[in-house]
C-alpha positions as CSV (number, residue, x, y, z in Angstrom):
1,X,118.3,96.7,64.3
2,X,119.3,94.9,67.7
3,X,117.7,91.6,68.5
4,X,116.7,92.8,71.8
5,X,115.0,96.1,70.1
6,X,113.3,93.8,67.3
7,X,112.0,91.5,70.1
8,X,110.6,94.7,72.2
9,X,108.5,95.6,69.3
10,X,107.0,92.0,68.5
11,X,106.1,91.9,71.9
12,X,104.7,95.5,72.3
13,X,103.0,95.3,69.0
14,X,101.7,91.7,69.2
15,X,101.7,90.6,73.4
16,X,99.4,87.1,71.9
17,X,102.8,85.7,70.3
18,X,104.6,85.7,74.1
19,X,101.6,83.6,75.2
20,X,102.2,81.0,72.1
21,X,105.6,81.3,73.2
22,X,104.8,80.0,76.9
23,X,102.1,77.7,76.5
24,X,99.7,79.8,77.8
25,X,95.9,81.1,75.9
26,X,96.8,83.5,73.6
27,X,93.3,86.0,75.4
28,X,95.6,86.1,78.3
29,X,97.2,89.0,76.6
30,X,94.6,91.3,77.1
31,X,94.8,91.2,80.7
32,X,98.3,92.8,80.8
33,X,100.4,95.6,79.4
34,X,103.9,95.5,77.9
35,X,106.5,97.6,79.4
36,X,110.0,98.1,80.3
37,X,111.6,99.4,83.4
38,X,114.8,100.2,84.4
39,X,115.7,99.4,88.3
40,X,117.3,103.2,89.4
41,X,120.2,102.1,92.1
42,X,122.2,99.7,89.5
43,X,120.4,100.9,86.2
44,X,119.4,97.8,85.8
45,X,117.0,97.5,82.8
46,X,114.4,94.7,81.6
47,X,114.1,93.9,78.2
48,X,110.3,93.8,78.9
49,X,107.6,93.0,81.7
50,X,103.8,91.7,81.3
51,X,102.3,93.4,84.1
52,X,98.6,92.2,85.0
53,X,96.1,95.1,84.5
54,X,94.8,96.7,87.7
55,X,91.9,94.4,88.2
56,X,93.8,91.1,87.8
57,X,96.4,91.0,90.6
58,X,96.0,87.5,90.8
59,X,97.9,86.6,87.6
60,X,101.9,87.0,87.5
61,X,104.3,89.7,86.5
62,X,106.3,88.3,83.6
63,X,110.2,89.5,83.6
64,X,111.0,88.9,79.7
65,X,114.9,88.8,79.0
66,X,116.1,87.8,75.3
67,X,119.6,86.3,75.7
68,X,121.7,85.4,72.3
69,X,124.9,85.5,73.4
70,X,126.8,83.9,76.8
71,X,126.6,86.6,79.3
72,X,128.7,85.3,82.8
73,X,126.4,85.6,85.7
74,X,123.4,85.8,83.8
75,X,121.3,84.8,86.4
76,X,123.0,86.6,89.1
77,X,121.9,89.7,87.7
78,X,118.7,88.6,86.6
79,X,117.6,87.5,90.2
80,X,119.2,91.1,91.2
81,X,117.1,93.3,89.0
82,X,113.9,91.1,89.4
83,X,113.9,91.8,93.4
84,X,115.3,95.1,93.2
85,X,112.4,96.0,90.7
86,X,109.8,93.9,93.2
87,X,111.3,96.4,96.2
88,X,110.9,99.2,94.5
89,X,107.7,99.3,92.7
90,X,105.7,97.0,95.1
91,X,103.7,95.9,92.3
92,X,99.7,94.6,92.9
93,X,100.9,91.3,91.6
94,X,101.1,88.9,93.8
95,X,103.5,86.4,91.8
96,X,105.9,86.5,88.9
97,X,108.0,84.3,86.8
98,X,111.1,85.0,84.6
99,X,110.8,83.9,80.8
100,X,114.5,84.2,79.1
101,X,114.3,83.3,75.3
102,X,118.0,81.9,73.9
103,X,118.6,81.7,70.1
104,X,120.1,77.7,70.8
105,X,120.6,75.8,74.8
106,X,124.5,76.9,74.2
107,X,124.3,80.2,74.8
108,X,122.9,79.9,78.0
109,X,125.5,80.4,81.0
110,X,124.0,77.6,83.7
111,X,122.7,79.3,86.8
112,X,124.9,78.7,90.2
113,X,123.5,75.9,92.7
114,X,122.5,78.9,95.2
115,X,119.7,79.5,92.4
116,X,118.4,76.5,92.0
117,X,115.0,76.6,93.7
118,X,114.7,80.0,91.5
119,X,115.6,78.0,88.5
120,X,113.1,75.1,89.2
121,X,110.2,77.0,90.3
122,X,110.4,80.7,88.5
123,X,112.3,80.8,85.4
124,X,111.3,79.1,82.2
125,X,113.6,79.0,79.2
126,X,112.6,79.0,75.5
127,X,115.2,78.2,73.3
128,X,114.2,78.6,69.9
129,X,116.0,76.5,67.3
130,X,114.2,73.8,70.1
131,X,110.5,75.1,69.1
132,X,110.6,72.5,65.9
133,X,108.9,73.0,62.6
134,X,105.3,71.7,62.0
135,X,102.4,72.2,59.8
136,X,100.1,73.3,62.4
137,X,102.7,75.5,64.2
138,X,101.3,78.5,65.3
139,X,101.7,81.8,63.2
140,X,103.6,83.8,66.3
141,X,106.3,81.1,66.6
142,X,107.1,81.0,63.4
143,X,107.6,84.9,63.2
144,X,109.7,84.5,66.6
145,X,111.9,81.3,64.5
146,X,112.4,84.1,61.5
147,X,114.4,85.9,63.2
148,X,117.0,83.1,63.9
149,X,116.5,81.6,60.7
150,X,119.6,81.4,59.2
151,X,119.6,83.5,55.4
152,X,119.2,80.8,52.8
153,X,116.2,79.5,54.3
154,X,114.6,83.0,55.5
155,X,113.1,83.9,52.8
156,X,110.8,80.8,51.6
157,X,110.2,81.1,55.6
158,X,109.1,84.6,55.1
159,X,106.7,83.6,52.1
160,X,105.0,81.3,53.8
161,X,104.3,83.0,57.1
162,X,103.2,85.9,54.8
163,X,100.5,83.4,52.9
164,X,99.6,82.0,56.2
165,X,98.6,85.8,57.2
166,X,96.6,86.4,55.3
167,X,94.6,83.2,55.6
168,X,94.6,82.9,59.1
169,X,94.2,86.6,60.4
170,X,90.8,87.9,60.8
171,X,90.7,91.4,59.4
172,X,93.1,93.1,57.3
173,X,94.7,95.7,59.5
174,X,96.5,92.7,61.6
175,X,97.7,91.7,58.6
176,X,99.0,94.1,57.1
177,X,101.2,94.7,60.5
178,X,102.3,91.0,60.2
179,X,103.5,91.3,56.8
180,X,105.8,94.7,57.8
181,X,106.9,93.0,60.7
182,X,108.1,90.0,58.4
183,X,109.5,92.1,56.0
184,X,111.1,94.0,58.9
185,X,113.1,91.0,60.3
186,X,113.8,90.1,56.0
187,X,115.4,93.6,55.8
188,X,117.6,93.2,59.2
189,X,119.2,89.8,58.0
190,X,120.0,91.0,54.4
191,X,121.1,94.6,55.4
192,X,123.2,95.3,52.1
193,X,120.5,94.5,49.6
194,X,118.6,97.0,47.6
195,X,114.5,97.6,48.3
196,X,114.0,96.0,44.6
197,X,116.2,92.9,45.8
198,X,114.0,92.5,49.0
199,X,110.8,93.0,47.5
200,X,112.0,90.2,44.5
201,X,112.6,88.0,47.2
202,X,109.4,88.3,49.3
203,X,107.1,89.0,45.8
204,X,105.8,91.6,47.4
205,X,105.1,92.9,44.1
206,X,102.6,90.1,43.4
207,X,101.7,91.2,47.4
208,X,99.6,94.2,46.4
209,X,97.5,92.7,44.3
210,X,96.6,90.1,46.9
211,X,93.5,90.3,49.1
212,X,94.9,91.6,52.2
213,X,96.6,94.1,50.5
214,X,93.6,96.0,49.0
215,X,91.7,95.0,52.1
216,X,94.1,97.4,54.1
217,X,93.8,100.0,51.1
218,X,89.8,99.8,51.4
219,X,89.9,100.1,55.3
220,X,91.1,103.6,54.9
221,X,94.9,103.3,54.4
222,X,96.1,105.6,52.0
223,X,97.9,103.9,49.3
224,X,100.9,106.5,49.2
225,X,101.2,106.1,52.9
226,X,101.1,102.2,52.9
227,X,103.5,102.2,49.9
228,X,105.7,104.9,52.0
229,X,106.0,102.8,55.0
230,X,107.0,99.7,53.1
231,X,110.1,101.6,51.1
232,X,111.2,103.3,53.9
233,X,111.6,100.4,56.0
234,X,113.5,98.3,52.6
235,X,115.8,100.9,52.3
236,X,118.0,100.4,55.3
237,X,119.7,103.7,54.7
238,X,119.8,107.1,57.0
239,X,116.6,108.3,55.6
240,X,114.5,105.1,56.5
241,X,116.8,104.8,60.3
242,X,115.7,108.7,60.4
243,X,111.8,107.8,59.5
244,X,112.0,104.9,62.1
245,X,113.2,107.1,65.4
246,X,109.7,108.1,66.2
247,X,108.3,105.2,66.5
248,X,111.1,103.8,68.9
249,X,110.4,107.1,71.2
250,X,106.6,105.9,71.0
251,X,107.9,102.0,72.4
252,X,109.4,103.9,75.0
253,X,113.1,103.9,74.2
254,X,115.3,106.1,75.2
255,X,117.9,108.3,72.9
256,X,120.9,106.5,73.7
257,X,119.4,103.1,73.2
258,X,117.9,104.4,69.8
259,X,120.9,105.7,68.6
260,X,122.6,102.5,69.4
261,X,120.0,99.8,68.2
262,X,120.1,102.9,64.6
263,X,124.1,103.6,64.7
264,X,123.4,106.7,64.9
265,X,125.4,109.5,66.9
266,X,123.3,110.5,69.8
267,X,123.2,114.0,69.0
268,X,120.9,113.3,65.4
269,X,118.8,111.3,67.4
270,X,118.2,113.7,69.8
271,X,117.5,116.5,67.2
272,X,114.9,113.9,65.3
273,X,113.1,113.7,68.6
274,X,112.7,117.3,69.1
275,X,111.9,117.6,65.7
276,X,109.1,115.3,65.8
277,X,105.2,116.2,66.6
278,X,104.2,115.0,70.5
């Protein structure tokens, strides 16, 4: 899966780790909603916006891009698409800033002088090998560092975040969407093993039998299901890209960005959708 699809859905899923990710409290979530928007005249398209609920114009729109590679003009077309989408929506909002979140400072194309005052007062940059590693790091961080953690050192990364779940989460159902999420990002980095090779590395065998597991099992999740999800995200084949298609639809991508983030032709992802219950 494409880092800028993986980040969509931490973000959509769990809006509190952007807020860690900022400096900001991590309540301030629930006064926006995660989106994307595409910007009609140039097709420009976000790769997500905080927008402030209705009753709190007062806070700022947050244009969230994820950059891992050097993109020339960067910022030119950031600046563009901001304004553009300002024009055309008129949003309630009465400010915004611009949060772009590197993998390292070198792949980060420096802005032009003419944006400077842009630079200095409206964009912030996260850049995550920067974030450091300490014991009271918070949980959502070190999720966001997984992803760029490079593959001998992912998995003991992966363990522990999965431990500190399920101490520091308050009820079972967040956890459980933790640990998929973790085992999510596992899967993306070691595409070519097998579901029994993945789940020896994480020990999600000795998972189940842990607390959160049968936690999730009493709250009303069916075993089968739990158990169904879990394989068909490990096995990284068509059948498990196929399972996965309706849940992108639901985060609001479209077919062609599906079938790209998938490689899948266009066509199958287009029947899948039709296919699939509203």
């Amino acid at each position: 899966m494409k880092t800028d699809i993986l980040f969509y859905y931490l973000l959509q899923s769990f809006p509190q780790i952007f807020f860690e990710l900022i400096g900001q409290p991590i309540n301030r979530a629930t006064a926006y909603q995660f989106t994307s928007a595409e910007v009609k005249q140039k097709a420009f398209r976000f790769d997500g916006l905080f927008l402030p609920v209705v009753d709190a114009p007062e806070l700022p729109i947050y244009f969230v891009e994820v950059q891992f590679q050097k993109k020339p003009k960067f910022y030119a077309r950031l600046f563009a698409e901001i304004f553009l989408y300002l024009y055309q929506y008129n949003p309630p909002a009465t400010d915004w800033q611009a949060i772009v979140i590197y993998r390292r400072r070198s792949t980060e194309t420096p802005a032009l002088p003419r944006y400077r005052e842009l630079m200095a007062h409206r964009v912030q940059c996260i850049y995550l090998d920067e974030l450091g590693q300490t014991d009271n790091q918070l949980l959502g961080i070190g999720i966001v560092q997984l992803v760029v953690e490079s593959k001998n050192k992912a998995a003991e990364k992966a363990r522990q975040l999965m431990i500190r779940a399920e101490q520091e989460l308050p009820d079972a159902q967040s956890q459980q969407q933790i640990l998929e999420l973790i085992e999510t990002i596992i899967v993306g980095k070691f595409p070519n093993l097998s579901r029994e090779e993945i789940e020896a590395m994480l020990n999600l065998n000795e998972l189940k039998h842990t607390r959160v597991y049968q936690d999730a099992l009493q709250e009303g999740l069916e075993k089968g299901k739990l158990e169904g999800k879990l394989e068909g995200k490990l096995e990284g084949k068509l059948e498990g890209k196929l399972e996965g298609i309706p849940g992108l639809v639901k985060l609001g991508l479209t077919v062609e960005q599906i079938a790209g983030a998938l490689e899948l032709d266009v066509e199958i992802v287009r029947e899948v959708v039709a296919r699939s219950p509203n």
